[in-house]
C-alpha positions as CSV (number, residue, x, y, z in Angstrom):
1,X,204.6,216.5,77.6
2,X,204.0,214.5,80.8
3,X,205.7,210.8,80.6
4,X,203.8,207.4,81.8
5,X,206.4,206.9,84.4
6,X,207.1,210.8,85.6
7,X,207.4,210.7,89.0
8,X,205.5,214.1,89.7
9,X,202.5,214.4,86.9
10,X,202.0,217.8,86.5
11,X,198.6,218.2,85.5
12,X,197.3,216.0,88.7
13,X,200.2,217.8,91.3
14,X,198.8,221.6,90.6
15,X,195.4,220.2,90.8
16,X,196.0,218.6,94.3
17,X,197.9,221.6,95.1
18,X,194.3,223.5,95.3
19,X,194.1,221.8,98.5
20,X,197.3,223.2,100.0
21,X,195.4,224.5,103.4
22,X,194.7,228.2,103.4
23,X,192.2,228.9,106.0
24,X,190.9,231.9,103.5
25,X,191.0,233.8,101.1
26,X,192.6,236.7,103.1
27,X,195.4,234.3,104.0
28,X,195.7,233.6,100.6
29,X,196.0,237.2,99.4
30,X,198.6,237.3,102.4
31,X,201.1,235.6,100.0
32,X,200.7,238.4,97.3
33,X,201.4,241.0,100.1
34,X,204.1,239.3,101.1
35,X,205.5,239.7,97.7
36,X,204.9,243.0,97.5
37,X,206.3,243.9,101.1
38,X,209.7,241.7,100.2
39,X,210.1,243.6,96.6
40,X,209.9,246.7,98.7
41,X,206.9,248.0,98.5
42,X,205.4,250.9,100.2
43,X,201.6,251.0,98.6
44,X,200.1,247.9,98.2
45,X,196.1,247.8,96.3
46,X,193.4,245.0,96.8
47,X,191.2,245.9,94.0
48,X,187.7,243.7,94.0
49,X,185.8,243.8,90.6
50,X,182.3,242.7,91.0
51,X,179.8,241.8,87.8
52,X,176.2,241.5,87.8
53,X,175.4,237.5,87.3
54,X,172.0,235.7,86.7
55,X,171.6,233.7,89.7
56,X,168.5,231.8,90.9
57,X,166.0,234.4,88.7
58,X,167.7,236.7,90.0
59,X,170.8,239.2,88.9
60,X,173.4,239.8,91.7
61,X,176.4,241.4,91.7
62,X,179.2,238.2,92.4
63,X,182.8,238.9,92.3
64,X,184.4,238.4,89.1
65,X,188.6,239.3,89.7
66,X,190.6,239.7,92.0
67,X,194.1,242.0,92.0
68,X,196.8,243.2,94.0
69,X,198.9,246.1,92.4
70,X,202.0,246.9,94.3
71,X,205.1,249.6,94.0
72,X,207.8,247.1,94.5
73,X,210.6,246.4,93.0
74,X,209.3,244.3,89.5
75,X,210.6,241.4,88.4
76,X,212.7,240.7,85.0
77,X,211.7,237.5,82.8
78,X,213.7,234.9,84.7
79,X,212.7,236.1,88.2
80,X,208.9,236.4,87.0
81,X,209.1,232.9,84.9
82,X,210.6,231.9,88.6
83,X,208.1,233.4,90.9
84,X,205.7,231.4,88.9
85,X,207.0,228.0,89.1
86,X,205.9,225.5,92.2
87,X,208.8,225.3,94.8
88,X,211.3,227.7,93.0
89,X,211.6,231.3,93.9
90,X,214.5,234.1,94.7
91,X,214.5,233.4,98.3
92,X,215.3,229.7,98.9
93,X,218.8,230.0,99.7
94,X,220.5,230.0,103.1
95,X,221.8,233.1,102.5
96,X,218.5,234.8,102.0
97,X,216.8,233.3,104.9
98,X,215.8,236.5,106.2
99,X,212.7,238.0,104.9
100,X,209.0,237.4,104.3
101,X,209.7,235.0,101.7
102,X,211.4,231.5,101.6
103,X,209.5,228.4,100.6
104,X,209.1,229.5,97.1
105,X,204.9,228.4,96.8
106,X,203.4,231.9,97.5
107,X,202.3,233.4,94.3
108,X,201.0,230.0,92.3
109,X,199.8,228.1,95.8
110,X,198.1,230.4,96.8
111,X,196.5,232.2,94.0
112,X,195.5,228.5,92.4
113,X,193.8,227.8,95.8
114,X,191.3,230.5,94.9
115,X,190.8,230.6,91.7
116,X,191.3,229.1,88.0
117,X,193.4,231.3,86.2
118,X,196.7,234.0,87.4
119,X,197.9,236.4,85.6
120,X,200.6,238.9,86.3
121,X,202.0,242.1,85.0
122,X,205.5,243.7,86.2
123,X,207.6,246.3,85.2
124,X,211.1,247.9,86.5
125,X,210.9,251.2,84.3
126,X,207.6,252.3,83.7
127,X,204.4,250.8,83.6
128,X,204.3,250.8,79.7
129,X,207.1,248.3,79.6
130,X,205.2,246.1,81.8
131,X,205.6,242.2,80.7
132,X,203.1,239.2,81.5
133,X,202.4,235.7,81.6
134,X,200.0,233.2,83.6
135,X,198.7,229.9,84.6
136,X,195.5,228.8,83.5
137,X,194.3,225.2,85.7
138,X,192.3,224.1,82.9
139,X,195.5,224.3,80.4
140,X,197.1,222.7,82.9
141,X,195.2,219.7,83.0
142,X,194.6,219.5,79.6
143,X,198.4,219.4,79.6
144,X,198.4,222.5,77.0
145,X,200.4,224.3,79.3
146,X,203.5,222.5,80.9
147,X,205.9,225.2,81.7
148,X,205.3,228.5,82.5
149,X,204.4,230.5,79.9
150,X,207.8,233.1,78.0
151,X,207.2,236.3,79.7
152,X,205.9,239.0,76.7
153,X,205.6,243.1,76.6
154,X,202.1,243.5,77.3
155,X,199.6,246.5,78.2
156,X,197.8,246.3,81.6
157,X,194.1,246.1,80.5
158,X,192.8,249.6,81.4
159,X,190.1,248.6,84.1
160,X,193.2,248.3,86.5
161,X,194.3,252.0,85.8
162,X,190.9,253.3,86.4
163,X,191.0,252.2,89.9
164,X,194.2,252.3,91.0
165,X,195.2,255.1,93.0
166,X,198.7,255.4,90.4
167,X,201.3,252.8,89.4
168,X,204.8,253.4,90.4
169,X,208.4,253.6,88.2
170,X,207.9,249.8,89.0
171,X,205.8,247.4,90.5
172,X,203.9,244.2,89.6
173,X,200.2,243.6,89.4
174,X,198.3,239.8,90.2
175,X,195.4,239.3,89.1
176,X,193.0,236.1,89.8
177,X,190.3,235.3,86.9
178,X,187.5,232.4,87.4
179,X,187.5,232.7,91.1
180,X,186.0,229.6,92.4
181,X,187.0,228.7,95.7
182,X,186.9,231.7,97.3
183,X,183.8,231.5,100.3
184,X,183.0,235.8,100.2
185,X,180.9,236.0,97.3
186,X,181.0,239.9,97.3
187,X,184.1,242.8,97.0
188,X,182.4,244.2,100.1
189,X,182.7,240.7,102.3
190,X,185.7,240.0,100.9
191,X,187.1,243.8,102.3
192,X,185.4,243.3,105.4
193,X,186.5,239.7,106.0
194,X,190.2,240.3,104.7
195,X,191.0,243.9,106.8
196,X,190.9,242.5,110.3
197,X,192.9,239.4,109.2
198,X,195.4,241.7,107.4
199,X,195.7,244.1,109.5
200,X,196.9,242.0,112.3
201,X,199.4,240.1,110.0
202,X,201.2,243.6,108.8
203,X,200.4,245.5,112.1
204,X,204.0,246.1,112.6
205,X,204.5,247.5,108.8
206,X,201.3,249.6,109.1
207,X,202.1,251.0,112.1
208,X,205.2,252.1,111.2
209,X,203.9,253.3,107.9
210,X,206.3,251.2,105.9
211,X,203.6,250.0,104.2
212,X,200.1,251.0,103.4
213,X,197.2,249.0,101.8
214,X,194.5,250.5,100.1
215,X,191.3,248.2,99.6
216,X,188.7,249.1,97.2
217,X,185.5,247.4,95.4
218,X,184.0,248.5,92.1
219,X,181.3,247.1,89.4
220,X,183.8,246.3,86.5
221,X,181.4,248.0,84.0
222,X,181.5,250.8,86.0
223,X,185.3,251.1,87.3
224,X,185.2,255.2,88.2
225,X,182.2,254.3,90.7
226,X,184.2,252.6,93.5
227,X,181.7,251.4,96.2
228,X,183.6,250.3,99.0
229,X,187.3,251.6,99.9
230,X,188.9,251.3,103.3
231,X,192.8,251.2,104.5
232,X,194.1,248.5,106.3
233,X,194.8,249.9,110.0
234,X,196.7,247.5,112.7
235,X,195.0,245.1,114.4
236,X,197.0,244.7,117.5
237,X,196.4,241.3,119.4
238,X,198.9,242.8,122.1
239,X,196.8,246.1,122.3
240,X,199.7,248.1,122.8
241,X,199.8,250.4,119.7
242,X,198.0,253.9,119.9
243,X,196.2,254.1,116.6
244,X,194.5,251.0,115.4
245,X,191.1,248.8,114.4
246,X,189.8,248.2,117.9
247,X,187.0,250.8,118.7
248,X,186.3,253.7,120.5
249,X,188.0,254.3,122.8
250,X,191.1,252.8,122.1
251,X,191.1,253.3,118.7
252,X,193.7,256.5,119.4
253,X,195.4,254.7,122.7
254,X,196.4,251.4,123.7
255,X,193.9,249.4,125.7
256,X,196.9,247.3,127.1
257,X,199.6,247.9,129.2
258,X,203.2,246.1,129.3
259,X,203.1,243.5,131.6
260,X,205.1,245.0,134.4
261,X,205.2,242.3,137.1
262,X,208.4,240.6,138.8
263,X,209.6,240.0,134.9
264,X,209.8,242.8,132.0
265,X,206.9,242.2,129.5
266,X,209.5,241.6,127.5
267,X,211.3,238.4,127.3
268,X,214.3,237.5,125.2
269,X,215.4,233.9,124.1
270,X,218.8,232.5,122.7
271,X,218.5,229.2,120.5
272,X,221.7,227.8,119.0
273,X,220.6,226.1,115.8
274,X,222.8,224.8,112.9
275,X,225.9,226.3,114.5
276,X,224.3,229.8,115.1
277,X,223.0,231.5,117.8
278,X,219.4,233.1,117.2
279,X,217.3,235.9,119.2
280,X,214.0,235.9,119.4
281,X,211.9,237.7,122.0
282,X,208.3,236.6,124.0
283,X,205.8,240.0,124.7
284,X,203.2,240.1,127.6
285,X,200.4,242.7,127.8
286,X,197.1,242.8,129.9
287,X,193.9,244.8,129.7
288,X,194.0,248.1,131.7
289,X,192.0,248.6,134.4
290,X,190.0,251.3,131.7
291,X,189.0,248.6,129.6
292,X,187.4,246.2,131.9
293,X,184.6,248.3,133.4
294,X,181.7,247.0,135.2
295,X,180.5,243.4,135.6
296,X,180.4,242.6,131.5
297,X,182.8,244.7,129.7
298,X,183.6,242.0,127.2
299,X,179.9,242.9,125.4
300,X,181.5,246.2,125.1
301,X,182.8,246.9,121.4
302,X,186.5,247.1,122.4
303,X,185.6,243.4,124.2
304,X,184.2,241.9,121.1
305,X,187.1,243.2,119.1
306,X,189.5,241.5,122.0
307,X,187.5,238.3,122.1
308,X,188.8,238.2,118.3
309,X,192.4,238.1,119.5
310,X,192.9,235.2,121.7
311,X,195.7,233.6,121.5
312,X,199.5,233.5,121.3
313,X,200.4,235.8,118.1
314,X,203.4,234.0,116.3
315,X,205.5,236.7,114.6
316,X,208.3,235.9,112.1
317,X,210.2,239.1,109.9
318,X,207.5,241.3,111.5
319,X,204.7,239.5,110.0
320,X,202.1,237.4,112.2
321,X,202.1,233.9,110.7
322,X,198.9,233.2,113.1
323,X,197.1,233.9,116.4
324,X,198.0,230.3,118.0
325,X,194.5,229.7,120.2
326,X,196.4,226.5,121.3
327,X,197.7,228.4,124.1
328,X,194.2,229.5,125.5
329,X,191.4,228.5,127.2
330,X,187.8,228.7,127.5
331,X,186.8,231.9,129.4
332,X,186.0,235.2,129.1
333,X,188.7,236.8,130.6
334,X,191.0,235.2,128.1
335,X,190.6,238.1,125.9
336,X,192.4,240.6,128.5
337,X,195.8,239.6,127.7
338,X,198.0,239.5,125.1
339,X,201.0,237.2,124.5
340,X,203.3,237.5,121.3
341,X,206.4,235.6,120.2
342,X,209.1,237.1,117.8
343,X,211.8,234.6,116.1
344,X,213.7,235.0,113.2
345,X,213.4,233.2,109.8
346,X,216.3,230.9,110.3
347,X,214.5,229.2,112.9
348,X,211.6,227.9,110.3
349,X,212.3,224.2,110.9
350,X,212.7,224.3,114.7
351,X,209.8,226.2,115.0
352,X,207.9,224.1,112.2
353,X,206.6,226.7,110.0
354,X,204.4,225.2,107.1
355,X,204.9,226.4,103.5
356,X,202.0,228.3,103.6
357,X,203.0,230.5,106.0
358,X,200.2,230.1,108.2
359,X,201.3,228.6,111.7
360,X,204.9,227.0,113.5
361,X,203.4,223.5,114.2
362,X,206.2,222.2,116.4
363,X,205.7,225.7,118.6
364,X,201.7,225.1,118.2
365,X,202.0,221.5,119.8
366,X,204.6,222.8,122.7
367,X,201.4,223.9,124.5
368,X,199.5,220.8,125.6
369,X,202.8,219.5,126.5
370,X,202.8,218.8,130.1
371,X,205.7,220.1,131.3
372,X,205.2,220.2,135.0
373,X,205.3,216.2,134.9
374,X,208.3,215.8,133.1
375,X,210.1,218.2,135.8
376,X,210.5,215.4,138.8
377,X,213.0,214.8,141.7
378,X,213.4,218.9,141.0
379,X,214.9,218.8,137.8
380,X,215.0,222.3,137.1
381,X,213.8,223.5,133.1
382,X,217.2,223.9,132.3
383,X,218.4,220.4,133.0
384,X,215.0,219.5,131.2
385,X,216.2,221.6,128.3
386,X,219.7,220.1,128.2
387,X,218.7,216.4,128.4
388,X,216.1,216.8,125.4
389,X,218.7,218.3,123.3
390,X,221.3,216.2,124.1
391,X,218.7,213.2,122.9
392,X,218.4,215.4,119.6
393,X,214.6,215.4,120.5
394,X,213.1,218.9,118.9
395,X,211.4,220.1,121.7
396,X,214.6,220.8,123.8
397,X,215.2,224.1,122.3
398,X,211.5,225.2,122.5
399,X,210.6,223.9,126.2
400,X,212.1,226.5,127.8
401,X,210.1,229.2,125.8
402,X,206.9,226.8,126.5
403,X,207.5,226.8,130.2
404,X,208.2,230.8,130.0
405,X,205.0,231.1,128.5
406,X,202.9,228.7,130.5
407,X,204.2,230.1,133.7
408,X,203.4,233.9,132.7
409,X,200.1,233.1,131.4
410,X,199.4,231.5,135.2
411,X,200.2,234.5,136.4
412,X,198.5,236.7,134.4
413,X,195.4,234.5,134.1
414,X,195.5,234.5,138.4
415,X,195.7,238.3,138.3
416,X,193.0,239.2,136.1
417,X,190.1,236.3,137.3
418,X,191.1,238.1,140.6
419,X,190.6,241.5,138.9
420,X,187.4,240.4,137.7
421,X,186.1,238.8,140.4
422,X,187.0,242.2,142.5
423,X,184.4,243.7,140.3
424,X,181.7,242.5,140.9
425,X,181.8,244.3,145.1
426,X,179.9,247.1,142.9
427,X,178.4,250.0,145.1
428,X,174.5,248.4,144.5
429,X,175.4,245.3,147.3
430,X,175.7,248.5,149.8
431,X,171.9,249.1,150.4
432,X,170.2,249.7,153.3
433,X,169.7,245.9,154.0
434,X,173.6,245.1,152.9
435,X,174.8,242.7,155.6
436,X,177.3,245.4,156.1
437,X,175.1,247.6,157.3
438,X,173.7,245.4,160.1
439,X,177.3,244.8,160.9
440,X,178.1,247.7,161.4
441,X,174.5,248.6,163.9
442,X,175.7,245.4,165.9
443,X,179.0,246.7,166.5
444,X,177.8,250.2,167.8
445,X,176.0,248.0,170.4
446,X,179.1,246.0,171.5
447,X,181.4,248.9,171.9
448,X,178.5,250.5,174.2
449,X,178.5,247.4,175.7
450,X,182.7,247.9,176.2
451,X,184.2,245.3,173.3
452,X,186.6,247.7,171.4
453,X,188.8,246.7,168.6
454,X,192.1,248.2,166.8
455,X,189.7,249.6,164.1
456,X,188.3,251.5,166.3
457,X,191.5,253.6,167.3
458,X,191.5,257.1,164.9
459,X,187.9,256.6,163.6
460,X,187.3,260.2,164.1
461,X,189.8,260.6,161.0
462,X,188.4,262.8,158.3
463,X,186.3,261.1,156.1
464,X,188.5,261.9,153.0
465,X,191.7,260.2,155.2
466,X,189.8,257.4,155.9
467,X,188.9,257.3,152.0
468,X,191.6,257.2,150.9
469,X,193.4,254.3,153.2
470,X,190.4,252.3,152.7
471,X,191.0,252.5,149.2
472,X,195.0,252.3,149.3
473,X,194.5,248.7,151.3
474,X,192.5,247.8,148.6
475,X,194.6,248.6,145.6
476,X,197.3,246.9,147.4
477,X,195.4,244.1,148.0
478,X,194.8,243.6,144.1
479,X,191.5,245.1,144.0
480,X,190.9,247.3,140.8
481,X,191.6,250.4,141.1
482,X,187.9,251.9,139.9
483,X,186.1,249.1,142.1
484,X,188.2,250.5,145.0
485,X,187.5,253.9,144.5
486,X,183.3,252.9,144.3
487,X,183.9,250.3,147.5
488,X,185.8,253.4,149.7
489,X,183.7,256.1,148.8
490,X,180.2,254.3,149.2
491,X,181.5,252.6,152.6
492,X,182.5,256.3,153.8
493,X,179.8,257.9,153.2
494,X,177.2,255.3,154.2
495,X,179.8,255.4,157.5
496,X,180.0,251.7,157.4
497,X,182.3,250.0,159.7
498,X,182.9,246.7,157.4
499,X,184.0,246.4,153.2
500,X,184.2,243.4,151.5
501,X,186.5,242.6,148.5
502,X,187.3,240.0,146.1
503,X,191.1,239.1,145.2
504,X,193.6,237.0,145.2
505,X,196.2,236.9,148.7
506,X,198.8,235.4,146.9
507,X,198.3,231.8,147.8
508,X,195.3,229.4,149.2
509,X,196.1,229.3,152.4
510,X,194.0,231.5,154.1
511,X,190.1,231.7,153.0
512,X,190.0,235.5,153.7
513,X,191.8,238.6,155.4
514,X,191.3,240.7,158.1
515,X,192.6,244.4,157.6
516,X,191.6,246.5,160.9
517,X,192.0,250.3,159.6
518,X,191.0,253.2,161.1
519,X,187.1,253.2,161.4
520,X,186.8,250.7,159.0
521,X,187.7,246.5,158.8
522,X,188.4,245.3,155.4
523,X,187.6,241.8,154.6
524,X,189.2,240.2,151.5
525,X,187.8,237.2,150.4
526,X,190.7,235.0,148.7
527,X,189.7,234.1,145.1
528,X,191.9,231.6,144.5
529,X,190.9,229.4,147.7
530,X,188.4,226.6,147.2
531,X,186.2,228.0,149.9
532,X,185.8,230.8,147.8
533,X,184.7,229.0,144.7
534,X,182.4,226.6,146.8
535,X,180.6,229.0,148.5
536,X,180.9,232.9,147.2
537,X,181.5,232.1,143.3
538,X,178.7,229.9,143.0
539,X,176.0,232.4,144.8
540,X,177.1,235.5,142.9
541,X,176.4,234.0,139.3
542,X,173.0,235.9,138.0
543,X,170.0,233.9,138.5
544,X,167.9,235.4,136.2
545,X,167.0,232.9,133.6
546,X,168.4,230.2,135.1
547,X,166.2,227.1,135.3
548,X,165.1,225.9,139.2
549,X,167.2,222.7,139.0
550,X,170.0,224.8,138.3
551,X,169.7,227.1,141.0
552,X,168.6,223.8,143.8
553,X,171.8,222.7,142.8
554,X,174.3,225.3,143.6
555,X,172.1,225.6,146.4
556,X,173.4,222.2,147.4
557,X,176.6,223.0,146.5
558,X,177.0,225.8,148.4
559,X,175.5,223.8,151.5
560,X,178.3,220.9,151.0
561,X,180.8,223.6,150.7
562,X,179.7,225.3,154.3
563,X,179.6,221.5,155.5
564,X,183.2,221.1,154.6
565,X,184.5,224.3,155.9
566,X,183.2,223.4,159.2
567,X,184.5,219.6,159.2
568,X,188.0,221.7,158.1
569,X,187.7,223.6,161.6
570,X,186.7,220.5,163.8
571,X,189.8,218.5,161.8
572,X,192.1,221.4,163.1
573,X,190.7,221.4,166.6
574,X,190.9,218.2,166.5
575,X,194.4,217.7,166.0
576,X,195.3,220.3,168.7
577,X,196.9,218.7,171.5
578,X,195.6,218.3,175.0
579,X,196.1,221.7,176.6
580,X,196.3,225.0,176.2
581,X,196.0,224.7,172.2
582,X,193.2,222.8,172.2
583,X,191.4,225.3,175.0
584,X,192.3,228.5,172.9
585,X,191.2,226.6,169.8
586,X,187.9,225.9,171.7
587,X,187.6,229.3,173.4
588,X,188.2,230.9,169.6
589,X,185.1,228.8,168.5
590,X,182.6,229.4,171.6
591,X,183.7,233.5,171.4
592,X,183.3,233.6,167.5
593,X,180.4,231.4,167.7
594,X,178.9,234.3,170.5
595,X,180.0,237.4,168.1
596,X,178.5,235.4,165.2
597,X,174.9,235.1,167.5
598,X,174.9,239.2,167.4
599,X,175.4,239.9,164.3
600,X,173.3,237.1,162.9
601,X,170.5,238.1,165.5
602,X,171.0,241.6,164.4
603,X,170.2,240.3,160.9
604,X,166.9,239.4,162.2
């Protein structure tokens, strides 16, 4: 019996509990499976049974329970007493900080969160020795029920065995009663809203085939009829396993690749914490070239599936506690790469995992840290790193991670916006009334006229040898490799002398290149100089639809834009000294300025 003075009153703590913060009821049902997967199971059930209810004039089926059946382990009395109680549980020692499990709050946090009443069945030699017990909310705060309840032998009501694929030697069976928190109202919306979630939190397990989940919904007056049944499949946020969820075609291949730049996708980490050292180990993947099609590929199925994974996917024992979108940003190409972090257990309270398993806060906040600021008078990251720990201050273990992150996601990001903005030189800009074409007229007439150029050294080189440097250059220049395929072939055999690309050079110096090849100059416009977003960027966007203030003022922009490039080259002249710089800086203007006068006459 609860005591005036108790410091924790029971009845009003579980109630409050309700509130602990699961996003879902999927994230919710992740603590059972969490269970299961620590006990050692290798088949783990979500069985939905629906009733038909009178709602509104009108009967509907609503759900009505709730189970998850597992071939784990089982538990005896004082390990299922245990598992039970708020805060207690097998796992909670040092020594066992190693799986799933830990904080002790799984099964009754969670299941109370959802619903009114638990019960649970387990058994370590046969299902017919199976023994039970349960919390019931409304015995709670009636304060009839105080402690959790003496485990008793008790037979599994039979709706379970009808449709459950088998119960194991042992296992243990949850089941939720009085379901009223949960937001699916339906088995079917609770399968469909539960797999995708699931299957990226046990991706590793399933993939493996350590562990497989079955998901089924029936009518619970008519258990042998099972209307909806599915198996969980990994969702990879990383899209580097062969056989998942994501569509067609990547459902049988990976639709990433390992990032293979100057670093290996694979990054470890050491941390020293509480006198021991822990591993851990950062993942980078991006989109191949495959998967990013045309000008729009996200509207594609396998896109919409990405654009569910953004974000940093924070792994602990090989189960995702979330997909951090901290780390992200607002853009469509956001979904095209894939970043996932791997620590150990032991690093819980450095990492600030919450009790419900379902995000590392003090990793979450690392990334609107402003790192870059706090490295001045070129303090490198690991004098950064020293300094914080030495000041006991809890991000000096993670900043180094942070900044590892940060500075491949730059890259990455850089890559792909140049990748995407390569795109869009699609065959249809090479019409008959392409600028490239009149360029190409105008400089016939100039080499008749005797002005010859290194391009046009070895441009009677078959047309497939010319192809194929054309489209070599542009590969090398960053330029997809279908876009350069489309850009050399259609330039070849329209036999025009100039191709334009989109990527990024490397730095924002330059505005553009200028690749003289056989038969062919290749200009590459520099994505990640200003000029390019001033001028090119904001005349490319579609127009259709857009309203005509919209369009007057990139117009504008695009004017201001050309005003400042030209102010940049009278700036430059201008700073030439008297003399021979200054002529040749003035002679490169008036000859440009003449070339320019062809081929804009040509235009004409």
């Amino acid at each position: 019996m609860t005591k005036q003075h108790d410091i924790v009153p029971v009845h009003l703590v579980v109630q409050a509990m309700r509130d602990n913060g699961y996003k879902n009821a999927a994230y919710a049902l992740a603590e059972l499976i969490d269970n299961s997967i620590q006990a050692g199971a290798t088949e783990v059930e979500l069985l939905c049974a629906e009733k038909e209810t009178q709602l509104e004039q009108r009967r509907r089926s609503r759900i009505h329970q709730i189970a998850v059946l597992d071939n784990g382990s089982g538990m005896d009395n004082t390990v299922l007493r245990m598992a039970l109680q708020f805060g207690n549980g097998t796992y909670l020692a040092e020594d066992k900080h190693t799986g799933i499990g830990r904080f002790g709050m799984g099964l009754p946090c969670s299941s109370l969160s959802q619903c009114q009443r638990v019960e649970v069945w387990t058994w370590q030699s046969g299902v017919e020795k199976a023994i039970y017990t349960y919390l019931d909310l409304n015995e709670i705060k009636n304060k009839n029920l105080t402690e959790v309840p003496e485990p008793k032998k008790r037979k599994i009501p039979e709706i379970w065995e009808k449709v459950t694929t088998g119960f194991g030697q042992t296992g243990t069976l949850v089941v939720w009663s009085d379901i009223d928190r949960c937001m699916w109202k339906t088995g079917k919306t609770i399968i469909e809203n539960s797999e995708f979630v699931i299957g990226r939190m046990y991706r590793i397990f399933l993939d493996t085939e350590e562990v497989v989940i079955r998901m089924a919904t029936f009518d619970i007056n008519e258990p042998t009829t099972i209307m909806v049944e599915k198996f969980a499949q990994p969702n990879d946020p990383g899209y580097l396993m062969a056989e998942t969820s994501c569509p067609p075609p990547f459902d049988k291949k990976p639709m990433f690749q390992a990032w293979d730049g100057e670093d290996s996708y694979e990054y470890p980490f050491f941390i020293d914490f509480r006198g021991q050292k822990h591993e851990g180990k950062i993942r980078f993947s991006y989109a191949k070239e495959e998967a990013r099609p045309g000008n729009n590929p996200g509207s594609l199925p396998h896109g919409q599936h990405a654009k569910k994974n953004v974000g940093v996917s924070v792994v602990r024992a090989r189960r995702e506690l979330e997909l951090d979108q901290s780390w992200s940003q607002k853009k469509p190409t956001e979904r095209w790469w894939g970043v996932e972090i791997e620590f150990p257990p032991a690093l819980d309270d450095l990492f600030g995992v919450t009790n419900n398993k379902q995000s590392a806060r003090n990793f979450s906040e690392m990334a609107n840290l402003d790192i870059e600021s706090m490295l001045k008078d070129g303090k490198t990251i690991s004098q950064l790193k020293e300094e914080l720990t030495q000041d006991e201050d809890p991000r000096g273990p993670l900043i180094e991670i942070a900044h590892k992150i940060n500075t491949q996601l730059k890259i990455m990001r850089n890559w792909l916006e140049a990748q995407t903005k390569g795109s869009r030189s699609t065959p249809k800009r090479h019409n008959v009334s392409s600028a490239e074409k009149v360029a190409t007229e105008v400089t016939e007439e100039r080499k008749k006229e005797g002005h010859y150029g290194q391009s046009d050294e070895n441009e009677s080189l078959a047309l497939e040898e010319r192809k194929e440097i054309i489209e070599t250059t542009l590969i090398d220049k960053g330029v997809m490799q279908i876009t350069a395929e489309e850009l050399a072939a259609k330039t070849v055999s329209d036999g025009l002398k100039y191709v334009f690309a989109n990527a990024s050079l490397g730095d924002k110096s330059a505005f553009f290149s200028v690749d003289p090849k056989p038969g062919t100059i290749i200009i590459t416009l520099n994505t990640i100089h200003p000029a390019y977003k001033n001028l090119v960027e904001i005349l490319e966007e579609e127009v259709e639809g857009v309203d005509p203030e919209t369009l007057r003022s990139r117009l504008t922009n695009s004017l201001e834009g050309l005003k400042l490039l030209l102010m940049a080259w009278a700036r430059y002249e201008d700073e030439q000294p008297h003399g021979p710089r200054r002529n040749k800086a003035q002679d490169a203007r008036v000859d440009w300025g003449r070339v320019a006068r062809q081929f804009l006459e040509g235009d004409e």
